[in-house]
C-alpha positions in Angstrom: 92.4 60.4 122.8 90.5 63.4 125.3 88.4 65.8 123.9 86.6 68.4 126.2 86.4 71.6 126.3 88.8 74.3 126.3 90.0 76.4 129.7 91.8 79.4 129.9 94.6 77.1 130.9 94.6 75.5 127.6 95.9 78.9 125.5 99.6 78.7 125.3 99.2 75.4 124.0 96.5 76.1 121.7 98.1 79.0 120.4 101.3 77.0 119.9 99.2 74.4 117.7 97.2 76.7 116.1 100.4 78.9 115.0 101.9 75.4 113.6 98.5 74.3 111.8 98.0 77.8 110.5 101.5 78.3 108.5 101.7 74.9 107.2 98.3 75.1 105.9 98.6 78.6 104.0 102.2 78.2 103.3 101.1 78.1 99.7 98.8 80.6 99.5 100.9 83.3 101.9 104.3 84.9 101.4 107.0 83.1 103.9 107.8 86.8 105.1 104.1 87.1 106.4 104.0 83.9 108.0 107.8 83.9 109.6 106.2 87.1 111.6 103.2 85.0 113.1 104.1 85.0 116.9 102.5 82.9 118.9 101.9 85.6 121.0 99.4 86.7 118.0 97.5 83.9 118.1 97.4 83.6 122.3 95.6 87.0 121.8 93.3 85.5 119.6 92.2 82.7 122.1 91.9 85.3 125.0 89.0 86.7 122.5 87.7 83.6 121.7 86.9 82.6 125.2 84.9 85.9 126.1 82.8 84.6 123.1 79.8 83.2 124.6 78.4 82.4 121.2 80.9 79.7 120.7 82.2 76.6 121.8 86.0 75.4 121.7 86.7 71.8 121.8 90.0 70.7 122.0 91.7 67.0 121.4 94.7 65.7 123.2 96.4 62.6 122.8 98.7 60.9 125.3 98.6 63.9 126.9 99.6 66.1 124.2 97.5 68.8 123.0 97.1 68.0 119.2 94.1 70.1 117.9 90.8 71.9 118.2 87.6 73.2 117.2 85.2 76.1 117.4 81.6 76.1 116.5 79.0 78.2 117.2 75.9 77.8 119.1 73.9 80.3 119.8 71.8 80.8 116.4 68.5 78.7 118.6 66.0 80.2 116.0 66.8 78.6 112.6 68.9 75.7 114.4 72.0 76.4 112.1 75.6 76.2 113.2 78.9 77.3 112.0 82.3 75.7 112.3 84.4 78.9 112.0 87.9 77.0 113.1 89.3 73.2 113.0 92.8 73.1 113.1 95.3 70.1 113.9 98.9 69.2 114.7 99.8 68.7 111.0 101.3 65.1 112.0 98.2 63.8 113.3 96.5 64.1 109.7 94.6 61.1 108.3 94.4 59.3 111.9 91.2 59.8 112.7 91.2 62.9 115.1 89.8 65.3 112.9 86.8 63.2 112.4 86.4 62.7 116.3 86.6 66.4 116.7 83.7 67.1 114.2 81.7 63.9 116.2 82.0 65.3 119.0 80.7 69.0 118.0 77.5 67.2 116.4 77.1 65.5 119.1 77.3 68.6 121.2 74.4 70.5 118.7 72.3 67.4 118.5 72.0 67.8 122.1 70.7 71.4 121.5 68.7 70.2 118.8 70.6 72.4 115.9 69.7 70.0 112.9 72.6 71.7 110.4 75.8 72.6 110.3 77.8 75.4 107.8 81.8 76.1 107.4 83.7 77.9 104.9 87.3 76.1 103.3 89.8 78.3 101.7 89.1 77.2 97.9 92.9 75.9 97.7 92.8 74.3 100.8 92.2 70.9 98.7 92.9 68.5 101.6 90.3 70.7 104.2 88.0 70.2 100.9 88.1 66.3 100.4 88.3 66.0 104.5 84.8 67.6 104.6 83.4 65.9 101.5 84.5 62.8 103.0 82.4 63.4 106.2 79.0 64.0 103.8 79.4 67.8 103.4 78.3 69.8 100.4 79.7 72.4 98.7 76.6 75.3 98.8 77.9 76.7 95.3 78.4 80.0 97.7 81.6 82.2 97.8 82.8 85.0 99.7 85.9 86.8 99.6 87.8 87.5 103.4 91.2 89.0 103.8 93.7 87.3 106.3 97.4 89.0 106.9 96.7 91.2 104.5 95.7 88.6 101.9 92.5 88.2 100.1 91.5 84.6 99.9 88.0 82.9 98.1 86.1 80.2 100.4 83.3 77.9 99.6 80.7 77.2 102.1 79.7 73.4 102.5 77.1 72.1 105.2 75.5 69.1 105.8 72.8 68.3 108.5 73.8 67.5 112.4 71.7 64.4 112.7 73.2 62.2 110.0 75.8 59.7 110.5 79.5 60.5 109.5 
């Protein structure tokens, strides 16, 4: 497995993945009629944003050549030394193999290196799997909630954090 960091040459692909990841993660929680409309077109627009963001940082994983996931995480906050993951998302049928967690190594390694010392993100409160994936990598839920609409849909996430510098 590769991880570096993401080019303008990488969007089709990402957007491909991230249209995959997306629907089969909120199939439950959004209406098939919503999701069936999700172009990857949409989400190619999206990346084209992302990249003009200098205030993040877009990793992406392939394996065997195959562009199989990603992450965004923001480094720019130099003053309190916190980051935020605001986006992991993976090829659904590379789940439990370990890629996930070398994607989140990689981006503490990343802020370590720019001395951040913690690290928030926000999980859709249903998304159980997202849930135990984090816990499993020593974050905590922050007993904080916020509500943020998506396709037209209000959804509930939990913050969790956990500092940078300790081992996974």
């Amino acid at each position: 497995m590769t991880i570096r960091p993401v080019t303008k040459k990488d969007i089709p692909g990402l957007a491909q993945v991230h249209r995959a990841s997306w629907v089969q993660t909120y199939q439950t929680l959004i209406p098939d009629e919503i999701l069936g409309n999700l172009s990857v077109f949409h989400f190619q627009s999206i990346w084209e944003k992302n990249l003009k963001n200098e205030t993040h940082k877009h990793l992406l994983a392939e394996y065997n050549k195959q562009l199989i996931g990603f992450i965004s995480f923001s480094h720019s906050d130099v003053d309190t030394k916190i980051s935020e993951i605001s986006s992991m998302y993976l090829d659904h049928s590379k789940i439990g193999l370990g890629f996930g967690k070398s994607l989140i190594k990689s981006a503490f390694r990343e802020l370590k290196t720019l001395e951040f010392n913690k690290i928030v993100l926000w999980v859709v409160r249903e998304n159980h799997h997202a849930i135990e994936f984090y816990k499993s990598l020593k974050f905590k839920p922050m007993n904080i909630e916020r509500k943020i609409r998506r396709l037209g849909i209000e959804l509930t996430q939990l913050q969790f954090s956990r500092s940078v510098n300790e081992s996974t």
